[in-house]
N, C-alpha and C positions, 0 to 999 in steps of 0.2 A: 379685236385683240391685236397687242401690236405686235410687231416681227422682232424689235430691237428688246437684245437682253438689257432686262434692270442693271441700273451701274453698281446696286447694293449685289448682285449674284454675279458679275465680275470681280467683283472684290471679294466675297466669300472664296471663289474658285483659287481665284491669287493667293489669298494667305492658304488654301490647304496644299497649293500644287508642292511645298516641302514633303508634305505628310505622305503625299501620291505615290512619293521615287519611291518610298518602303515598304510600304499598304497595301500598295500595287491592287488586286482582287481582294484584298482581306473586308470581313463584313463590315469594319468600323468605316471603311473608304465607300461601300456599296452603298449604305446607309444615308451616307452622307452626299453621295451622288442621285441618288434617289431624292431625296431628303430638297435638295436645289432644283432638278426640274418641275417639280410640285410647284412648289416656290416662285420658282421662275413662272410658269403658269399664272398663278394665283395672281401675280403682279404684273402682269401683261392685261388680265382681263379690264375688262370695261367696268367701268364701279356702278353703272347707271342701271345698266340693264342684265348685270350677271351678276348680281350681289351674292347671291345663292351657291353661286360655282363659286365665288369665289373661295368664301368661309370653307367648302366642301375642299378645297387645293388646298387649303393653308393646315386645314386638320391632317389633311392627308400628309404633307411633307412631316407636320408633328409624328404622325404613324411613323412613317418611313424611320424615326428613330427610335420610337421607344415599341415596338412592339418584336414582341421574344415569343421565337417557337417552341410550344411543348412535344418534344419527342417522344411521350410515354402515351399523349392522346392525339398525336399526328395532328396538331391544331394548336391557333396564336394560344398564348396565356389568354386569359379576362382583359379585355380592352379598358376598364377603365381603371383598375389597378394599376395595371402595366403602366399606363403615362402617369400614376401618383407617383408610383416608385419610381421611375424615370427622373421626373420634374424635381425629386428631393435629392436624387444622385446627380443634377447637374447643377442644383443649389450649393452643394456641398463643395463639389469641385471650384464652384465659379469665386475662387479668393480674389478678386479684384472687384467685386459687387456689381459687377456689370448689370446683372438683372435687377437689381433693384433699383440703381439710377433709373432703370428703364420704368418702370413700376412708379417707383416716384414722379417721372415725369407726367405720366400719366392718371397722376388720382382722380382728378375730374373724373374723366370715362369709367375709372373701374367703379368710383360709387354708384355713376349711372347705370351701370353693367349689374351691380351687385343692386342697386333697387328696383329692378326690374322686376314685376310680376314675371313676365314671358319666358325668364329665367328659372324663376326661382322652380325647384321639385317638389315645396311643401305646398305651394300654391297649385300646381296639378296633381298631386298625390291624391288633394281633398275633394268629394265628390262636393259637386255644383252648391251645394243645398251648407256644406258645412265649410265651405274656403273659409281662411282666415280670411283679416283685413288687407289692403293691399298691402303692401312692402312699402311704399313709401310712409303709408302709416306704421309701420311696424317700428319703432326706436330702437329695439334692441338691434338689430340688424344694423340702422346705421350709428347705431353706436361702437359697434363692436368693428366694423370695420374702419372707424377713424380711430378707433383706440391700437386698432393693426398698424396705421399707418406713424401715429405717435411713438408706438414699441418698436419701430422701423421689422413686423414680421413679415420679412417681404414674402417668403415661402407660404406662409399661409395666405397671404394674399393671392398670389398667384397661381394655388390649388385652387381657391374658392373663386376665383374671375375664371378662370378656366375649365371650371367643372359647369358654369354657367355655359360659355361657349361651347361644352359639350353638349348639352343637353343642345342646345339649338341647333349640330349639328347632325342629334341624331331623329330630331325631327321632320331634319329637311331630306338626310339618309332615308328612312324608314316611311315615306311619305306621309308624316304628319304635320305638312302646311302645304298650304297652296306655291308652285314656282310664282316669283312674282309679287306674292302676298304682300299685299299695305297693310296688311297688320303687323308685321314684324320686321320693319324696316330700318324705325329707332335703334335696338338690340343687336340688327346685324350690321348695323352701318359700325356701332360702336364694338363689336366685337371682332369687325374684318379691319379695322383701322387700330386698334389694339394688338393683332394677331401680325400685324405688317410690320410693327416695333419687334414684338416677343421672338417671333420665329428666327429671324436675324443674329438678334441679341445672342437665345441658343447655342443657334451654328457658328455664332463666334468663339464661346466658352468650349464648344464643342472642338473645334479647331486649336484656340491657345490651351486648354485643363484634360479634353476626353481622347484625345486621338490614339492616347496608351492605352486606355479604360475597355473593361470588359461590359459591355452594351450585350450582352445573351446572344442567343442564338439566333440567327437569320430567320427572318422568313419570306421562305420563297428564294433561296440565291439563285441566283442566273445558272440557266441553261449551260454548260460545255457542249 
């Protein structure tokens, strides 16, 4: 891992230190400081031999933002709601289409991402004996997401590439893959080099659209 910060988390740091002198403690700022040493981690590691930590640092700085504590059951909301609702409130905000330029740039990987068996939840939902066919034989699937990228729906794209990257990362969470594993190396190579653009992109709209915005309730603020 290297020691030198990435030049993209000096530059995020630069455009928030405005937001800092007001924010001071407040959680949009904690979030957001949270949110870049993740980050900063995730983009130091070694691509060769920590692929697994990595995708695991890049979700985690995603957490750092969208996850809201419930005070009535002393625990996060649903983790994977919370980053749908999240992901559609930073769509909203983002009026200069930032995320989508970024999506666009990226179509190659996301149809890789999104015809990925290893991804898909219909393809492990189904016992052994009743899988469908693969995904790359499945048309509808890629049809429906070149027809996303023709309708320019960038939000649904980036719910459905990212719900994939979840799943993959709550396999490597919950230990269901091997560290290491050469069978899921295609899926994570393209979802931790997907996730290097997205996460960025974010923190930036986060910075120019959300530094006003009500992001819920902290979880976990820092000790006094």
């Amino acid at each position: 891992m290297s020691d030198t910060t990435p030049e993209i988390i000096i530059q995020l740091r630069r455009k928030w230190k405005p937001h800092k002198r007001y924010l001071s403690d407040h959680p949009t700022a904690i979030r957001f400081h949270r949110a870049c040493s993740w980050l900063d981690a995730a983009l130091k590691a070694d691509r060769e031999s920590s692929l697994d930590q990595v995708l695991i640092l890049q979700w985690t700085a995603f957490n750092a933002l969208y996850g809201i504590w419930n005070p009535e059951r002393n625990e996060a909301l649903p983790d994977r709601q919370s980053w749908k609702d999240f992901l559609t409130h930073i769509f909203q905000i983002d009026s200069d289409n930032n995320l989508g330029t970024i999506i666009a740039r990226n179509r190659t990987r996301i149809l890789a991402i999104l015809a990925s068996d290893h991804l898909d939840r219909i393809y492990w939902n189904s016992v052994d004996s009743a899988r469908p066919e693969p995904a790359a034989a499945r048309p509808s699937m890629q049809r429906r997401a070149i027809m996303w990228f023709i309708e320019e729906r960038w939000l649904t794209i980036a719910e459905s590439v990212l719900d994939r990257a979840y799943l993959l990362r709550c396999q490597l969470i919950h230990g269901a893959a091997t560290c290491g594993s050469g069978l899921n190396r295609d899926p994570l190579r393209d979802c931790t080099q997907l996730l290097d653009e997205i996460m960025p992109g974010i923190l930036e709209v986060w910075i120019e659209r959300g530094a006003r915005e009500d992001w819920g309730l902290l979880c976990y603020p820092p000790l006094q």
